[in-house]
Backbone as CSV, one residue per row, in Angstrom:
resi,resn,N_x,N_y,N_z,CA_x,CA_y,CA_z,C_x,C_y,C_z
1,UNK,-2.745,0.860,-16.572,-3.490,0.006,-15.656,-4.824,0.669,-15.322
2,UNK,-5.700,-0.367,-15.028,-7.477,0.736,-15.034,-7.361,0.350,-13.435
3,UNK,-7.708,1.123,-12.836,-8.276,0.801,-11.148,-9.554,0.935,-10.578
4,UNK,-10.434,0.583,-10.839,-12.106,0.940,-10.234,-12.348,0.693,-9.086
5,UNK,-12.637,2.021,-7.997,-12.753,1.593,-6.816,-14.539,2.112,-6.979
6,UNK,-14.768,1.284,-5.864,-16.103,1.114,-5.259,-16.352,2.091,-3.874
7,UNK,-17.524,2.820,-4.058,-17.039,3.429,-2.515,-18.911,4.422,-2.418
8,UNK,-19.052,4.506,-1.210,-20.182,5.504,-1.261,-20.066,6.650,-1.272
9,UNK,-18.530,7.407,-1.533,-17.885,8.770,-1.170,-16.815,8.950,-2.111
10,UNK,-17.818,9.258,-3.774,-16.284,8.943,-4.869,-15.548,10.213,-4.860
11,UNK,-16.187,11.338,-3.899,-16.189,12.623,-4.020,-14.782,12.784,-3.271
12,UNK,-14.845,11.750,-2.340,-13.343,12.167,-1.415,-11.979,11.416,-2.047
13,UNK,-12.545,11.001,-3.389,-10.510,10.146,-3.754,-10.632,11.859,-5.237
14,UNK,-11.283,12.994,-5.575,-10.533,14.079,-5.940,-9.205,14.633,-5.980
15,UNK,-9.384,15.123,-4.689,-8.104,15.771,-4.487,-6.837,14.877,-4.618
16,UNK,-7.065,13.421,-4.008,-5.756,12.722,-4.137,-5.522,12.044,-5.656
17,UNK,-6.474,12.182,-6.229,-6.054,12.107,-7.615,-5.563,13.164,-9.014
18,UNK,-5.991,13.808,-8.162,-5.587,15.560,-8.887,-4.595,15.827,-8.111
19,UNK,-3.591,15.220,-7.076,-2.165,15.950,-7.066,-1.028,14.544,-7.277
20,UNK,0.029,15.041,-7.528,1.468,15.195,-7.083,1.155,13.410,-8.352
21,UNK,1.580,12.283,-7.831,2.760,11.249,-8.457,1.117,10.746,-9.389
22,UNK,-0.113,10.418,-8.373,-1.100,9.584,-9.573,-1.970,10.817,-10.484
23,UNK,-1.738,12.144,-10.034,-2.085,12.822,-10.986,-1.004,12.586,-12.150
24,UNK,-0.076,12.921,-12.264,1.223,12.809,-13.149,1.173,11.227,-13.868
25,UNK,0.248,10.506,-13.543,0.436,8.454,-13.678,-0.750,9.106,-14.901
26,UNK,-2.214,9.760,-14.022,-3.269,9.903,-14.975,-3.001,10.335,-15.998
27,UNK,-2.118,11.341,-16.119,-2.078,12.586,-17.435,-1.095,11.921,-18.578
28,UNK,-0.327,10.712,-18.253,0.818,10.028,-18.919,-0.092,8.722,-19.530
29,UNK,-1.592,8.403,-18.854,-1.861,7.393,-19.280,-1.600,6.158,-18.978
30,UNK,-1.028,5.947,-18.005,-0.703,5.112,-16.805,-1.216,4.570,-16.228
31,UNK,-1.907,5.527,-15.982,-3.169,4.232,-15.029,-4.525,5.365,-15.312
32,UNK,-5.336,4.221,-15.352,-6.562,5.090,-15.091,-7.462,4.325,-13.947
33,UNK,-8.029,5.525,-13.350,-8.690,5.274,-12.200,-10.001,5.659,-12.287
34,UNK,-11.434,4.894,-11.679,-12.742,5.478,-12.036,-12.852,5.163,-10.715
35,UNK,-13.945,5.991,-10.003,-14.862,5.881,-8.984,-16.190,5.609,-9.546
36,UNK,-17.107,4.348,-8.934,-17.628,3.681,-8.714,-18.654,4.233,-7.420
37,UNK,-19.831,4.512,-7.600,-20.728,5.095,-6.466,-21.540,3.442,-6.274
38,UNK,-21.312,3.399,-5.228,-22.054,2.431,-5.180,-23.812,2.155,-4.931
39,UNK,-23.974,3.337,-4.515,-25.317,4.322,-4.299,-26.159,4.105,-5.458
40,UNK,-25.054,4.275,-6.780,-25.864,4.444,-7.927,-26.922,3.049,-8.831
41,UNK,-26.408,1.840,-7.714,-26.748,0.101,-8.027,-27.500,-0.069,-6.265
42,UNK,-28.743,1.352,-5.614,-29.147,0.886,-4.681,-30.572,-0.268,-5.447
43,UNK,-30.927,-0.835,-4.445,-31.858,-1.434,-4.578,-33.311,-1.069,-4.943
44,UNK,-33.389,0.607,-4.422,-34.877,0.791,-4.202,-34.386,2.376,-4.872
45,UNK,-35.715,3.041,-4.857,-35.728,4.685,-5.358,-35.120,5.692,-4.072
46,UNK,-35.084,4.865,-2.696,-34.693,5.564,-1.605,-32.831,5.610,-1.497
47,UNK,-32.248,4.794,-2.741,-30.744,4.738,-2.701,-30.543,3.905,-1.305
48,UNK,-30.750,2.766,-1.005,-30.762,2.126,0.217,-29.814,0.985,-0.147
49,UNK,-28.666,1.211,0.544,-27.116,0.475,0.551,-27.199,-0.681,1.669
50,UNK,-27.549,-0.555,2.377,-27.612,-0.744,3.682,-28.592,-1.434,4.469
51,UNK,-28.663,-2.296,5.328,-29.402,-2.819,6.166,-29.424,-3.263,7.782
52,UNK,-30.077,-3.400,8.575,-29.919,-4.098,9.893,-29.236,-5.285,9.452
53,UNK,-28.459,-5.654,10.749,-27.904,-7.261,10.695,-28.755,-8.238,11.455
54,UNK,-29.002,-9.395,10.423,-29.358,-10.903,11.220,-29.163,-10.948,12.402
55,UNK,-30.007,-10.996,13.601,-29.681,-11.485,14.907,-29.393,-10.223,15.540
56,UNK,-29.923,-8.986,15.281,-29.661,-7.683,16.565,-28.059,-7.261,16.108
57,UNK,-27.656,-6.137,17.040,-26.920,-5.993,16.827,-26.237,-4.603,16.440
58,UNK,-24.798,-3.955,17.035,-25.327,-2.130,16.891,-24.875,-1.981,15.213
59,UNK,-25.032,-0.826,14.538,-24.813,-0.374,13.344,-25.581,-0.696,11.912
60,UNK,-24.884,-0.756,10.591,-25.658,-1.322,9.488,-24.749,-1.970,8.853
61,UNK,-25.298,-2.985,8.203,-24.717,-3.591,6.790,-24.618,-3.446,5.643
62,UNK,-23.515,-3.135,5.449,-23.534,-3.045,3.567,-24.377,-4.173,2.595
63,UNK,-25.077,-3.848,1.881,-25.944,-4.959,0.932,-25.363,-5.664,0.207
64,UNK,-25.635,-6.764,-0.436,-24.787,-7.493,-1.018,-25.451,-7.194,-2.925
65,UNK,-26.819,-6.793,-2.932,-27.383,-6.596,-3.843,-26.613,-5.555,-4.989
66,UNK,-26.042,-3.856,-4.245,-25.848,-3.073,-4.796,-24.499,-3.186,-5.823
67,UNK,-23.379,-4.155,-4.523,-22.045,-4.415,-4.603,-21.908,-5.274,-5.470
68,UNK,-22.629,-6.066,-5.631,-22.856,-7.625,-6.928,-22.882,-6.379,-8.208
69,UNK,-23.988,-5.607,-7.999,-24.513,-5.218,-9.416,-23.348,-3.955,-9.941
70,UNK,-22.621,-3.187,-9.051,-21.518,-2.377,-9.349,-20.525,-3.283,-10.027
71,UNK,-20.140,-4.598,-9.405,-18.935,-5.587,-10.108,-19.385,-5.848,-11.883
72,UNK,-20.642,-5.984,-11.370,-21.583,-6.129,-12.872,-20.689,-5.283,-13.954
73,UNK,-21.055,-4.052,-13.580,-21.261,-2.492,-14.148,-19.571,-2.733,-14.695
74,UNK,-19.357,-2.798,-13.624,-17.206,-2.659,-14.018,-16.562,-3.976,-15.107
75,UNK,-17.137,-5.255,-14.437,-17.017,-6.150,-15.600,-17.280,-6.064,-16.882
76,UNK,-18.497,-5.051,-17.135,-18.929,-5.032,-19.047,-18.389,-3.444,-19.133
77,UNK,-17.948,-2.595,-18.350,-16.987,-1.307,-18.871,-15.751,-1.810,-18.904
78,UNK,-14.897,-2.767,-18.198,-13.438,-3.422,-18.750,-13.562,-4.238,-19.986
79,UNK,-14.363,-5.110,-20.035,-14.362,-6.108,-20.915,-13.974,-7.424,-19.999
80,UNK,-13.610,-7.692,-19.140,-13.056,-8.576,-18.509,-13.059,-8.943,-17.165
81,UNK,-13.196,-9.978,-16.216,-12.842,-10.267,-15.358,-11.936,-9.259,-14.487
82,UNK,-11.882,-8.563,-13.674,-11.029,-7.809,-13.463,-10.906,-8.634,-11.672
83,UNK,-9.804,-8.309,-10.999,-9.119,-8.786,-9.994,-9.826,-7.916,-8.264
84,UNK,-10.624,-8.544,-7.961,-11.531,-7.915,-6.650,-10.699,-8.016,-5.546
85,UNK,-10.178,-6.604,-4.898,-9.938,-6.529,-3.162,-11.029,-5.849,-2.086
86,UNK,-11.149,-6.452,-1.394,-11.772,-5.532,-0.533,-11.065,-5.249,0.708
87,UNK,-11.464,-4.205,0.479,-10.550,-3.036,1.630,-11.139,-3.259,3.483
88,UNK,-10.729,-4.156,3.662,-11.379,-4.900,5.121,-10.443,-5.083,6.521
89,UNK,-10.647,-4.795,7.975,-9.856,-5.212,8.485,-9.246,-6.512,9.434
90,UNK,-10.280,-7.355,8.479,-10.096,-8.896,8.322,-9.194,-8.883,7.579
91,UNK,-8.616,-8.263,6.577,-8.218,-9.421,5.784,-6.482,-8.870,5.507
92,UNK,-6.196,-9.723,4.524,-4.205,-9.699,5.014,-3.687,-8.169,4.869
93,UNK,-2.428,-8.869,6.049,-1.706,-7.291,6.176,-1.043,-6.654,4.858
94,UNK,-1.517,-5.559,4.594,-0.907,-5.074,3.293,0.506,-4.616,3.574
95,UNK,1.242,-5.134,2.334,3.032,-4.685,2.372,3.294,-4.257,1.004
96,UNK,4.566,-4.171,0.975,4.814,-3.302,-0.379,5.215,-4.345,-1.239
97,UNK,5.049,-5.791,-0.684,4.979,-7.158,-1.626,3.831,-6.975,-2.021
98,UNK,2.644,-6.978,-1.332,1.569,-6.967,-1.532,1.146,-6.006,-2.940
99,UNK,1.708,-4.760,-2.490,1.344,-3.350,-3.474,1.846,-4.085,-5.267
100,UNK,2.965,-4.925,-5.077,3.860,-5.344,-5.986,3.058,-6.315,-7.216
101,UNK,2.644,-6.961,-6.106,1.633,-8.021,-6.928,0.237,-7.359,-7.505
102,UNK,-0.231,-6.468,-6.814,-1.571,-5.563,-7.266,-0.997,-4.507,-8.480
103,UNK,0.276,-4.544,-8.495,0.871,-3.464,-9.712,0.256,-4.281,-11.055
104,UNK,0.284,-5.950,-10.681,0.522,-6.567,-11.913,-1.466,-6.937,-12.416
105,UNK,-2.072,-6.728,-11.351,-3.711,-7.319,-11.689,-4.141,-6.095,-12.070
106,UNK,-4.288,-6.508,-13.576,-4.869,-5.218,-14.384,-6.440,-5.789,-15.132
107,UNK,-7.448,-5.308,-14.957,-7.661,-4.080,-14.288,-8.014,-4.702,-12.816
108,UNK,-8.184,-3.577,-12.223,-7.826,-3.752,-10.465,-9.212,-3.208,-9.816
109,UNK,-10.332,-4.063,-9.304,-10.711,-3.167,-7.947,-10.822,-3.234,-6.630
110,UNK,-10.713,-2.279,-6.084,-10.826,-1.806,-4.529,-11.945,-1.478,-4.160
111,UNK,-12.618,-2.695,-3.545,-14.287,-1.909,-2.616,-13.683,-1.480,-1.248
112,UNK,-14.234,-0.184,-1.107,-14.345,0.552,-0.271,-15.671,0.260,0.699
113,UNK,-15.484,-0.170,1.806,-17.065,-0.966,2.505,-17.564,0.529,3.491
114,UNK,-18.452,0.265,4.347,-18.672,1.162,5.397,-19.809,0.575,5.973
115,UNK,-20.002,1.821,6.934,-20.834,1.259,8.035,-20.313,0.410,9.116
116,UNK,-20.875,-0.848,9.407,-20.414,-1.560,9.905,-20.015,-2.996,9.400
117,UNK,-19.700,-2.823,8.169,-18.892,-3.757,7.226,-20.108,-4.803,6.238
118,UNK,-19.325,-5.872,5.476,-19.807,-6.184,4.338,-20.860,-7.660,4.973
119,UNK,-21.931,-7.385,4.255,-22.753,-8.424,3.704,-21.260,-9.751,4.117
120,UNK,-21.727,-11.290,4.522,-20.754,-12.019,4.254,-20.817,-12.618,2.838
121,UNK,-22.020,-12.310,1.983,-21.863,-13.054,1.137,-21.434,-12.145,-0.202
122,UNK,-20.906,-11.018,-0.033,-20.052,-10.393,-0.476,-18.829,-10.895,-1.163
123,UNK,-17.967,-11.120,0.035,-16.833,-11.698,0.091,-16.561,-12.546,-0.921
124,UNK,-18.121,-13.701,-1.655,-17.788,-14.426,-2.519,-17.790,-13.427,-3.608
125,UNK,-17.974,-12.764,-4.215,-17.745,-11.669,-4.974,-16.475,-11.493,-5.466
126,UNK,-15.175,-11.163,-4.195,-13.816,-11.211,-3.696,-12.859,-12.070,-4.824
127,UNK,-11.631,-11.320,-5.341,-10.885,-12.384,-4.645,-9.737,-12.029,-3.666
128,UNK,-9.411,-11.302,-3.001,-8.997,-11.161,-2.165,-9.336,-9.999,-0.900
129,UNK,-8.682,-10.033,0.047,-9.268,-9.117,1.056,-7.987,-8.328,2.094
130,UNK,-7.715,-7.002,2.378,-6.851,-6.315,2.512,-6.969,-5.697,3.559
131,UNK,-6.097,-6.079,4.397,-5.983,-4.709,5.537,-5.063,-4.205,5.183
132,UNK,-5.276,-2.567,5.958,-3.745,-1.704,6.040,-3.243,-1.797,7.547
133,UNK,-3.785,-2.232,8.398,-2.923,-2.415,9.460,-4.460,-2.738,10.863
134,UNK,-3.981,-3.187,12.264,-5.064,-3.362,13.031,-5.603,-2.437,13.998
135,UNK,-6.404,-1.730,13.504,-7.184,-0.824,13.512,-8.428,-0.428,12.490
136,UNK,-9.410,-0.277,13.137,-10.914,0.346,12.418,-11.213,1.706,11.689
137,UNK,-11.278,1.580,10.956,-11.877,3.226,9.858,-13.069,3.463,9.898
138,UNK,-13.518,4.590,9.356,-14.947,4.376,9.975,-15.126,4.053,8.669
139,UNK,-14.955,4.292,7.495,-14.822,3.595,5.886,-13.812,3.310,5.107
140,UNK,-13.833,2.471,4.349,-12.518,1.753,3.790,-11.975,2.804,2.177
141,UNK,-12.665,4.251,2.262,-11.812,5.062,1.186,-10.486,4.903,1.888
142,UNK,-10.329,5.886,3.106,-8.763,6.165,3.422,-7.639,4.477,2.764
143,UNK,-8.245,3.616,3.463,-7.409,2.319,2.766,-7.514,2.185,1.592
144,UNK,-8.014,2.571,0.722,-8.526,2.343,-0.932,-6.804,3.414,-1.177
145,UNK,-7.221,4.741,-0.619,-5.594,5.534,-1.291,-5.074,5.070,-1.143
146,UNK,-4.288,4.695,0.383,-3.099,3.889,0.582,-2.542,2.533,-0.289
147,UNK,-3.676,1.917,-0.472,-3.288,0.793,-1.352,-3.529,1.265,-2.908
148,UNK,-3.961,2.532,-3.500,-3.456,2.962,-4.943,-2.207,3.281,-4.734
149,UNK,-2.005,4.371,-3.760,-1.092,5.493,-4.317,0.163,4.369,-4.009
150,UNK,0.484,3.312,-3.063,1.784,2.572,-2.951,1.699,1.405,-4.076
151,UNK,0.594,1.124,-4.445,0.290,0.028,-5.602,0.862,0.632,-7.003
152,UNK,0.337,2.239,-7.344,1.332,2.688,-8.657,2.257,3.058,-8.852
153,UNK,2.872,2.911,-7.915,5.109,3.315,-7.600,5.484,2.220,-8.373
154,UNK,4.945,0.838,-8.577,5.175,-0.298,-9.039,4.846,-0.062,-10.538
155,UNK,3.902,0.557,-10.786,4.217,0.508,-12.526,5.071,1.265,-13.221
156,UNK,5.135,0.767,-13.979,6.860,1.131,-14.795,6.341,2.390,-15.516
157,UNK,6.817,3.344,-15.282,6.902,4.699,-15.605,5.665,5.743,-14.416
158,UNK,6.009,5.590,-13.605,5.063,6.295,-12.617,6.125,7.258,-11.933
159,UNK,7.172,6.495,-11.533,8.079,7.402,-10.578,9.346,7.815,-12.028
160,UNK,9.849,9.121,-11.439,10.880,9.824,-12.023,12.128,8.532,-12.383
161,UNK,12.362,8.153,-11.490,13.446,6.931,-11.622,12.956,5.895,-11.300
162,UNK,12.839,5.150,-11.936,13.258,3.517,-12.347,13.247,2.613,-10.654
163,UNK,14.461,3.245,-10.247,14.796,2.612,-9.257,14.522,3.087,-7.697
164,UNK,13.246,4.109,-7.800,12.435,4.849,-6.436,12.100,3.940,-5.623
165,UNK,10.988,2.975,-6.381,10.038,2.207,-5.252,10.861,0.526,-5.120
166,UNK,12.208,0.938,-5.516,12.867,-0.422,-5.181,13.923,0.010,-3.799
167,UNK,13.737,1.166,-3.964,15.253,1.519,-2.491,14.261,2.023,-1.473
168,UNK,12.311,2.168,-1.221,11.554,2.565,-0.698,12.273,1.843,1.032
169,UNK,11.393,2.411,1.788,11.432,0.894,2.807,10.357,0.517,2.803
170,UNK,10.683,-0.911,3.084,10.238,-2.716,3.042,10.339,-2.612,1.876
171,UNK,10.753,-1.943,0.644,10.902,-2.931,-0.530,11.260,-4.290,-0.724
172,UNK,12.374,-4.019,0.431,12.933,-5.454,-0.089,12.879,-6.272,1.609
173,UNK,12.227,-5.580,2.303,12.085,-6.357,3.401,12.428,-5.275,4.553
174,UNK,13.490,-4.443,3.948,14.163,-3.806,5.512,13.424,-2.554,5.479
175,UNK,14.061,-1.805,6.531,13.283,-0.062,6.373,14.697,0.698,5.549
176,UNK,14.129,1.842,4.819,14.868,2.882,4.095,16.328,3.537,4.931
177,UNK,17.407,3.449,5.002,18.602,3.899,6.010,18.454,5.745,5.685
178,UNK,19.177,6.370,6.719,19.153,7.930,6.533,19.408,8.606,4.998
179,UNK,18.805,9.713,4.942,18.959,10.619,3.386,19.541,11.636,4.289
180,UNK,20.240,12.273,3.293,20.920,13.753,3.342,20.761,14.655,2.206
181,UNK,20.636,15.833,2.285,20.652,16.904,1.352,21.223,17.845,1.595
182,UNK,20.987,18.946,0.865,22.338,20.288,1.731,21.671,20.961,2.256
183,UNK,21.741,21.898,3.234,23.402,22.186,3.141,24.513,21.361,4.306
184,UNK,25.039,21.403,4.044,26.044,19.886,4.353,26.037,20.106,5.986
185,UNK,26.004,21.487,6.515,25.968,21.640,7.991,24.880,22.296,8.325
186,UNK,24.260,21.774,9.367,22.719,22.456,9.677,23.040,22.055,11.539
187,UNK,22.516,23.204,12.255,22.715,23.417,13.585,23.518,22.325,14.325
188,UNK,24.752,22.380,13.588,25.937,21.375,14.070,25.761,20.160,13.334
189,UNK,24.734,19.348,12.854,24.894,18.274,12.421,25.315,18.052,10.841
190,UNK,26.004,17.664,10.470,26.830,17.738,9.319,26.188,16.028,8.380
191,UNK,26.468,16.253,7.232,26.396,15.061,6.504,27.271,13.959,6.068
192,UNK,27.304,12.759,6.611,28.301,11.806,6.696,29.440,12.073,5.386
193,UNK,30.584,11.862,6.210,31.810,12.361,5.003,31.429,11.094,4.085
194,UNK,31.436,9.654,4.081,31.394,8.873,2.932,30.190,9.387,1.820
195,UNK,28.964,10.047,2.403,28.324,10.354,1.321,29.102,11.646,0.421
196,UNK,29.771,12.192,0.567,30.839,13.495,0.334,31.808,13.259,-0.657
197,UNK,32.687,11.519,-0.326,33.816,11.640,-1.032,33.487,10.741,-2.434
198,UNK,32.310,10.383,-2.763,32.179,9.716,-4.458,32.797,9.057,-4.550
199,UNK,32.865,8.110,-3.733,33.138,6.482,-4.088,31.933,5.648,-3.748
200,UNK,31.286,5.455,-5.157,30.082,4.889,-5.258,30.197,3.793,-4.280
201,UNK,31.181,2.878,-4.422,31.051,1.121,-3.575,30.606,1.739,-2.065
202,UNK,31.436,2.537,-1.871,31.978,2.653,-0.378,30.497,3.472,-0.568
203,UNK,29.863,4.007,-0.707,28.040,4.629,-0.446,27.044,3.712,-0.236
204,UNK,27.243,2.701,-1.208,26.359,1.602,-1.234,26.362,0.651,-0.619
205,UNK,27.516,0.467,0.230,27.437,-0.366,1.463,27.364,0.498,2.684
206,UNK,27.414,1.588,2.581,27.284,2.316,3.937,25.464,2.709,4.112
207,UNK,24.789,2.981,3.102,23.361,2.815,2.688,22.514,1.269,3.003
208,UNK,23.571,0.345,2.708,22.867,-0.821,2.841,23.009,-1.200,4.597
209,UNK,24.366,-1.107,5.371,24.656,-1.197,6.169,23.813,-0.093,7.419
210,UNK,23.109,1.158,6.853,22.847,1.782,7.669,20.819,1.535,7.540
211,UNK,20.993,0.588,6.497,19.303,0.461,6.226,19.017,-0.746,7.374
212,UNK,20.116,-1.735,7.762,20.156,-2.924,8.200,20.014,-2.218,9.862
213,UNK,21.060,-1.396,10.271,20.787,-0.673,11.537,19.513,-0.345,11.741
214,UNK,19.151,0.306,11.028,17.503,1.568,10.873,16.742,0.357,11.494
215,UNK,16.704,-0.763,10.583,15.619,-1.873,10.749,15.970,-2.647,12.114
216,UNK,16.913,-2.601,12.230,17.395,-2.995,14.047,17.055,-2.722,14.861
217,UNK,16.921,-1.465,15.131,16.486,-0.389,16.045,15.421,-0.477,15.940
218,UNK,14.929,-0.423,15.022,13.272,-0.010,14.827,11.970,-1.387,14.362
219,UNK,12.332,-1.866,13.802,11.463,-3.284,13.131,12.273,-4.531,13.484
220,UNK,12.483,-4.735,14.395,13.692,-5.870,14.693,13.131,-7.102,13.679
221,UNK,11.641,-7.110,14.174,10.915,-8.397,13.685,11.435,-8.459,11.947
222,UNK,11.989,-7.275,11.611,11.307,-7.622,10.050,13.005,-7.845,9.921
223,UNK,13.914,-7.692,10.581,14.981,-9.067,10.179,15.108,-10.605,10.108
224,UNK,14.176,-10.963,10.714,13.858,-12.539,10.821,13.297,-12.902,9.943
225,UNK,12.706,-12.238,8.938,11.795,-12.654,7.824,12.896,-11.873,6.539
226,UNK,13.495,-11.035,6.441,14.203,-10.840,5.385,15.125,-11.754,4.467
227,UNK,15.432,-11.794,3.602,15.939,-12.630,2.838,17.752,-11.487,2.576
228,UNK,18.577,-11.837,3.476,19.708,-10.958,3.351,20.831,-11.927,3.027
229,UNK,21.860,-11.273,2.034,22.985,-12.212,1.545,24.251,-12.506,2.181
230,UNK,25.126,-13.001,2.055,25.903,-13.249,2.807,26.749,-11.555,3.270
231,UNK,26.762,-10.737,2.465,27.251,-9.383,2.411,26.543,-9.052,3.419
232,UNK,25.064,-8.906,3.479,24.447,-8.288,4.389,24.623,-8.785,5.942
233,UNK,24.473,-10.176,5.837,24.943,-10.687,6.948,26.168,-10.803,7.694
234,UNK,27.412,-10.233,6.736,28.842,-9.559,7.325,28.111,-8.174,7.678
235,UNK,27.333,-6.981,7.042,27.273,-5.758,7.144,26.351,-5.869,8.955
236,UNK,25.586,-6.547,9.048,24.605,-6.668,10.117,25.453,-7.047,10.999
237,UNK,26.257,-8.192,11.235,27.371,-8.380,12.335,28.390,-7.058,12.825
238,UNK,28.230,-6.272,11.871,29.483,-5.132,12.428,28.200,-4.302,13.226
239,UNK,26.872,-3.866,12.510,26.187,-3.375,13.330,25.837,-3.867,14.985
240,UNK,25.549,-5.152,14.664,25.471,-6.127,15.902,26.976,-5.322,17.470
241,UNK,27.763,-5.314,16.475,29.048,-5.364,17.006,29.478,-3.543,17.736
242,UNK,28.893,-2.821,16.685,28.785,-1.846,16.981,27.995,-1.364,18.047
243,UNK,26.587,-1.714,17.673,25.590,-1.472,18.712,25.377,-2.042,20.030
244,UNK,26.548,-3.019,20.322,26.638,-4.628,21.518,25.779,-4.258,22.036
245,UNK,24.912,-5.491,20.857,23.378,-5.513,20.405,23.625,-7.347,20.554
246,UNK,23.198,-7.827,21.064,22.819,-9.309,21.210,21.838,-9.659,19.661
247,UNK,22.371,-10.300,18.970,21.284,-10.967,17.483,21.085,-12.389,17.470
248,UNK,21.383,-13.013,18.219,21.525,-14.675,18.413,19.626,-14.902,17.804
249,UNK,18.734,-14.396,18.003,17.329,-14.267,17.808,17.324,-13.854,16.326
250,UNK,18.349,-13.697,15.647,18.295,-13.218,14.238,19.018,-14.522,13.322
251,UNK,19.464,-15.174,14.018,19.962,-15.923,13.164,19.298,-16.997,12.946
């Protein structure tokens, strides 16, 4: 998969591309990723990105001139149409549905905006537009990683197993239930005997059953929107039952 992000700071996605899962994606050929200066498509000899906004007003605007002519640049180095997000905190909440569907738009880019955000006529540029959550950055790199590094768990051969970024949480809607490792007793707290005695069934409903709790406690909201089977919905009633936890709002 190619990923071209856009950004005035290609200097700061380095390090996160030289370690750990998308270094290991790069070196396999997996994905490739280019930074995009956007500096380098300024308008004038002064590298001028940027402007006052229409009508007063505090900060600057990103140009619409530089950002047109970078899409340019990336369109005749792919060969193709490639699939535009911009990294904005207008625009939809990013999820790991979201990451799912961006696994599949190849090639992929991410403008990274700044200042005090984009030209509006930018946007037609777009085709889509991404938040990571509601709150302001002072530039849209930090959101550019977040939406690579959870966007390439989704391509097929990135993670060690197959089946990593499907048991993640919100993969499938809920949050991730407790992990254990050894040593089996650590300052009194010990590791649940069912993970102990290797009976796969009896793990995999105690995993599913304890992912359904996790998300109880913690994301209530994101049970009302999950898509859970009739299993889950016996496993969630014992939690209900356990926790005399009122769910009438869940059903």
């Amino acid at each position: 998969m190619k990923v071209y992000i856009l950004t005035l700071f290609p200097e700061v996605f380095g390090p996160v591309l030289q370690s750990s899962i998308l270094k290991r994606a790069g070196e396999a050929g997996i994905l490739q990723v280019k930074t995009v200066n956007i500096r380098d498509f300024a308008v004038d000899s002064h590298g001028t990105v940027d402007d006052y906004p229409y009508g007063g007003g505090p900060g600057m605007v990103l140009k619409p001139e530089p950002v047109y002519d970078a899409l340019a640049w990336v369109r005749s180095d792919c060969g193709t149409k490639p699939y535009v997000a911009l990294m904005t905190p207008q625009g939809r909440r990013f999820s790991a549905q979201v990451a799912r569907d961006l696994a599949k738009r190849d090639p992929l880019v991410l403008v990274a905006g700044h200042y005090e955000g984009f030209d509006e006529r930018i946007r037609s540029f777009s085709d889509d537009e991404i938040s990571i959550g509601d709150f302001v950055l002072t530039g849209g790199e930090i959101a550019a990683m977040a939406v690579l590094d959870a966007t390439a768990r989704f391509l097929p051969g990135v993670l060690g197993d197959e089946t990593s970024a499907e048991s993640d949480s919100f993969s499938d809607g809920l949050l991730e239930g407790p992990q254990y490792t050894r040593p089996q007793e650590f300052l009194g707290m010990e590791v649940p005997l069912v993970l102990r005695q290797g009976d796969r069934a009896a793990i995999v409903r105690w995993r599913r059953k304890e992912s359904l709790r996790r998300t109880l406690e913690r994301r209530r909201d994101l049970l009302r929107d999950a898509v859970l089977t009739y299993e889950d919905r016996r496993l969630l009633a014992e939690v209900l039952e356990e926790e005399r936890v009122d769910g009438k709002d869940l059903w």
